[in-house]
C-alpha positions as CSV (number, residue, x, y, z in Angstrom):
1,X,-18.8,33.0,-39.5
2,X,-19.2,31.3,-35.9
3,X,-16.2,31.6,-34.1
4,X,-17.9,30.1,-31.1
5,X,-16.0,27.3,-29.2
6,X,-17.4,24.0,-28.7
7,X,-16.7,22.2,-25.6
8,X,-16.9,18.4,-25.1
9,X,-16.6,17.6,-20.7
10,X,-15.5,14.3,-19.6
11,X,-15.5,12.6,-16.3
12,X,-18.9,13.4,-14.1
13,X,-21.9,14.0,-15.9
14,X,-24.4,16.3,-14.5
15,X,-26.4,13.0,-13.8
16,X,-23.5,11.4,-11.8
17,X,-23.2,14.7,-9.3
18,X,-26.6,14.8,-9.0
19,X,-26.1,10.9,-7.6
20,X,-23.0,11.6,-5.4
21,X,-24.2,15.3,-4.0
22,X,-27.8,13.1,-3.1
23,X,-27.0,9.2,-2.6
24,X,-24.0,9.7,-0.1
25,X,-25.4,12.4,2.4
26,X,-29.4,10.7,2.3
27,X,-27.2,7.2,2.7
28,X,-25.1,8.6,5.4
29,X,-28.5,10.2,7.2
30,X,-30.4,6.9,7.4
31,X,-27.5,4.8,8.9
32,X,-27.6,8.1,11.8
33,X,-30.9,7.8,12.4
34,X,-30.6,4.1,13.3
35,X,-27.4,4.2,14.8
36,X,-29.5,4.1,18.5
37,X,-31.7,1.1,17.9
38,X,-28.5,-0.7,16.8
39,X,-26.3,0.0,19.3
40,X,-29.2,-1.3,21.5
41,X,-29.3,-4.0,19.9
42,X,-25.6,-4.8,19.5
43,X,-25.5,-4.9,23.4
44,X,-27.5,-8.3,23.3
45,X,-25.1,-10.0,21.6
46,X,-22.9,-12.0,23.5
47,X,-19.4,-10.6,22.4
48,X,-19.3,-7.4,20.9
49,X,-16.8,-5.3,20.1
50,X,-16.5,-1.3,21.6
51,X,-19.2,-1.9,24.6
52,X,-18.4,1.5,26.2
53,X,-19.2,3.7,23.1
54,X,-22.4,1.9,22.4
55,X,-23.9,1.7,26.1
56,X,-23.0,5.8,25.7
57,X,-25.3,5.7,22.6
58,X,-27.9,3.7,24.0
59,X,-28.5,5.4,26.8
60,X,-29.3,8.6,25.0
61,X,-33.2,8.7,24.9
62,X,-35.4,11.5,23.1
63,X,-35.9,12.5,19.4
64,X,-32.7,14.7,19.5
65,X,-30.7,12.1,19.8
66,X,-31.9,10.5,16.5
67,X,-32.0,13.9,14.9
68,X,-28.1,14.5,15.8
69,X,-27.0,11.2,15.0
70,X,-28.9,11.3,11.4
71,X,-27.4,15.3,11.0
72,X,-24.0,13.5,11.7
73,X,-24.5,10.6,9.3
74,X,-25.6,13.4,6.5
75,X,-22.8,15.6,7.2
76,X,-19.8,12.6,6.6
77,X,-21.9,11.6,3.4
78,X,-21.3,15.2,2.3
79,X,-17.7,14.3,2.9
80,X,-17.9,11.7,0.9
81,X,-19.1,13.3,-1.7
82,X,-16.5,16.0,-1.6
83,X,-13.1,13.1,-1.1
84,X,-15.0,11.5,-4.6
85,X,-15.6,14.4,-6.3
86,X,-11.9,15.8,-5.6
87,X,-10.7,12.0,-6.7
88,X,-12.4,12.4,-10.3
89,X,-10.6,13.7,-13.4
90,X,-12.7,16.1,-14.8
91,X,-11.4,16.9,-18.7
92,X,-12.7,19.9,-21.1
93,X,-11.5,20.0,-24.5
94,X,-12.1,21.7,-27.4
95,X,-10.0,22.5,-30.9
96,X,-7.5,24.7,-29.5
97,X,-7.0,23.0,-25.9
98,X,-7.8,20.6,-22.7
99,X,-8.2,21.7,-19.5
100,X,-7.7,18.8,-16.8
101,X,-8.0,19.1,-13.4
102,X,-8.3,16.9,-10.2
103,X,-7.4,17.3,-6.6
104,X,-7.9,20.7,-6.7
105,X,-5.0,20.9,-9.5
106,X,-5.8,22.2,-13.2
107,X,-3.9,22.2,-16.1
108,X,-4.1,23.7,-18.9
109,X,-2.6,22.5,-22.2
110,X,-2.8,23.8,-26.2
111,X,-4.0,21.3,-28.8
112,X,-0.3,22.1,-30.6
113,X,1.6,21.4,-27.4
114,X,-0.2,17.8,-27.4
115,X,1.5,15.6,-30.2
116,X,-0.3,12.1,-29.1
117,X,-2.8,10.6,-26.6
118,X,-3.7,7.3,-25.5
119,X,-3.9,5.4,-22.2
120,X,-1.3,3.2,-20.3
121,X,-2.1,1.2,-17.8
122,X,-5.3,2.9,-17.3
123,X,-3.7,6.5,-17.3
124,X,-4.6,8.9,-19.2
125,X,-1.5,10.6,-21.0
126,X,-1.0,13.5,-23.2
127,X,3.1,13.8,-24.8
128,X,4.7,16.9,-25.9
129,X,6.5,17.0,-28.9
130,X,10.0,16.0,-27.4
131,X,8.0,12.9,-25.8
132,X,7.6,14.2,-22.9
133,X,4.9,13.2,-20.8
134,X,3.2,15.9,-20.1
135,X,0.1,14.9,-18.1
136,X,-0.3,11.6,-16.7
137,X,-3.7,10.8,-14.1
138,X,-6.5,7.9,-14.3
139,X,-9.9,8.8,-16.0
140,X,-12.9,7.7,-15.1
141,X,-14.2,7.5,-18.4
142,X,-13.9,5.0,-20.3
143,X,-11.1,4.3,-23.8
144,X,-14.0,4.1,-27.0
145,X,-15.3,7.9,-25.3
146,X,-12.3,9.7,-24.2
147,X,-10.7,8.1,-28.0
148,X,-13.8,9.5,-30.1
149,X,-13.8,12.6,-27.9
150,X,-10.0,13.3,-28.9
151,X,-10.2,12.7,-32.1
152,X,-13.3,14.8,-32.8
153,X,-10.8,18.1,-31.6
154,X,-8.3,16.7,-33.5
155,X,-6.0,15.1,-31.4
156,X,-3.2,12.4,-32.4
157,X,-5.1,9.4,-30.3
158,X,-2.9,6.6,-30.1
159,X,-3.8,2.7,-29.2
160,X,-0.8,2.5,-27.3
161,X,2.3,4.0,-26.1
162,X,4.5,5.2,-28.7
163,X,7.3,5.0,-26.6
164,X,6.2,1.6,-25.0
165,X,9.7,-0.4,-25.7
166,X,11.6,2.1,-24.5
167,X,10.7,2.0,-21.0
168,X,13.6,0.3,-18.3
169,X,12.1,-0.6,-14.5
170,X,14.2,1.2,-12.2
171,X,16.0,-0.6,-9.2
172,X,18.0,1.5,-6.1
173,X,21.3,2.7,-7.4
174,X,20.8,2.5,-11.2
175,X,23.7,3.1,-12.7
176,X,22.6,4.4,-15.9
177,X,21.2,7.5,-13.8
178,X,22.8,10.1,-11.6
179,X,22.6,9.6,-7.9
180,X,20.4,12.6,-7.9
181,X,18.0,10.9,-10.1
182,X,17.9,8.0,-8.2
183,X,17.1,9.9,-5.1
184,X,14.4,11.6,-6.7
185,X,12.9,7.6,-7.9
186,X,13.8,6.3,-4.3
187,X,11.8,9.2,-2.3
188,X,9.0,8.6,-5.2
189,X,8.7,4.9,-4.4
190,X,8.3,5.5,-0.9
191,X,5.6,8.4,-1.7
192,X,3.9,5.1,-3.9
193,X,4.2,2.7,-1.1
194,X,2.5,5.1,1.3
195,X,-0.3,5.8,-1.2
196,X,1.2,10.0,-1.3
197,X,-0.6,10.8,-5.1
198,X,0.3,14.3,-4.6
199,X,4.0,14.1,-3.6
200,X,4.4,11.3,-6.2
201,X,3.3,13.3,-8.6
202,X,5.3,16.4,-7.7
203,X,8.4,13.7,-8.4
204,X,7.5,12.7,-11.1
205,X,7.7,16.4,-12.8
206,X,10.5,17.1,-11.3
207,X,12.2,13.8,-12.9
208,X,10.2,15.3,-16.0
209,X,12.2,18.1,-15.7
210,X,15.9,16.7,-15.8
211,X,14.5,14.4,-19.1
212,X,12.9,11.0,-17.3
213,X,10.0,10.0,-18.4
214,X,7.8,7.7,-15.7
215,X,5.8,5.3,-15.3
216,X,4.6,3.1,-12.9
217,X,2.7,-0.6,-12.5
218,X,1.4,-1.1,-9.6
219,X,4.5,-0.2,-7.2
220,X,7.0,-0.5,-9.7
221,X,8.5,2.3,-11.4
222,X,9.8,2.3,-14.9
223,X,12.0,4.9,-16.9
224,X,13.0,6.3,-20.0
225,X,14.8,9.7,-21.4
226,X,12.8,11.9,-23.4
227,X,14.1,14.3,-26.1
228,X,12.4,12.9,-29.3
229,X,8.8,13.4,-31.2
230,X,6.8,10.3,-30.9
C-alpha cells in the first residue's frame, strides 16, 4: 500500500523564479552601468529635471564608478524580486489539506474544514462549513488550473459564490450592525483606501470572528452573516 502523499504547488513555477531571481537583478545591473553616460547626456538637454544629482554623477570618472552604479542597479533588482515574490500566493495541496501562504503569512487548512472553493472577483476563497470565509487572497494562477487542481484532491469547486445573493454593500453607520461592527468596516475602508493589505486583512478576520462575512470590489465593501453550510 503507498501511503505516500502527492502534492500539487500552484503559483511560481520553478521556471518563473528562475525568471524573477535572474531578469530583475541582470535588468537592474545594466540600467547601473549606464546610469553615467546618461546622466551625461541628460545634461545636454535643454530643460531637465534634478540637474544637481546628475552633474554629481557625471562628474564621477573611473571604472568604479560604473562598477558601483551597476552593483546598485543589481542589488534593487534583487529587491524586486523579493517585494514580487512576497506578493505571490503560493498554494500546496494535497487530499488531506492546503497550505497557502503569502506575505510571509501561511495557513494551513484540512480538506474536511474546506466545504467549497471558487473565486470572486478574482480572489481565491475557501468556506468553512458554517460559510465562513475562511481564506480569501488573489492567485496568480489562473481559474481552469487552480479548478482542475481542486477537484483532483477532492475539493467542492464551485463556479461561483454560493453565498453570492446574500451579500449587502456597507455604508457608515449601518444600522443593521452594531456600532462596533461598523467601526471595525470604517477603520477597514480606510486600511483599503491607503492600500494597507495586511491591516485590511487583519479586519477582516476579526469581523470573521463576530459572524460577518466580507467582501470587497474595488473600494467598496460588502457584508453578510455567516452561520450556515453553503
Amino acid at each position: 500500500m503507498n501511503n505516500r502523499m502527492e502534492w500539487t504547488e500552484l503559483g511560481v513555477t520553478k521556471t518563473d523564479k528562475w525568471i524573477i531571481w535572474t531578469l530583475f537583478p541582470v535588468a537592474g545591473a545594466a540600467v547601473g552601468w549606464f546610469i553615467p553616460p546618461l546622466a551625461e547626456w541628460a545634461l545636454k538637454l535643454p530643460w531637465i529635471p534634478f540637474e544637481g544629482p546628475l552633474k554629481l554623477i557625471s562628474s564621477l570618472h573611473g571604472g568604479w564608478v560604473t562598477f558601483a552604479t551597476a552593483s546598485l542597479g543589481a542589488l534593487a533588482g534583487g529587491w524586486l524580486s523579493m517585494a514580487a515574490m512576497r506578493e505571490t500566493l503560493q498554494i500546496r495541496l494535497s487530499d488531506q489539506e492546503v497550505s497557502l501562504r503569502i506575505r510571509d503569512h501561511e495557513r494551513t487548512l484540512k480538506r474536511d474544514e474546506v466545504t467549497a472553493v471558487f473565486l470572486d472577483n478574482k480572489q481565491l476563497v475557501l468556506l468553512g462549513a458554517d460559510g465562513q470565509a475562511l481564506y480569501r487572497e488573489k492567485p496568480d494562477t489562473k481559474r481552469q488550473k487552480l479548478a482542475e487542481a481542486f477537484i483532483r484532491h477532492g475539493y467542492d469547486w464551485r463556479e461561483q459564490d454560493p453565498f453570492n445573493h446574500e451579500y449587502t454593500r456597507w455604508v457608515p453607520g449601518c444600522p443593521d450592525l452594531s456600532s462596533s461592527i461598523n467601526e471595525l468596516f470604517e477603520a477597514r475602508e480606510k486600511a483599503i483606501g491607503k492600500e494597507e493589505k495586511e491591516e485590511a486583512e487583519e479586519l477582516r478576520l476579526e469581523l470573521s470572528k463576530l459572524g460577518v462575512t466580507v467582501r470587497e470590489e474595488g473600494k467598496r465593501q460588502y457584508w453578510r452573516m455567516h452561520g450556515r453550510r453553503p
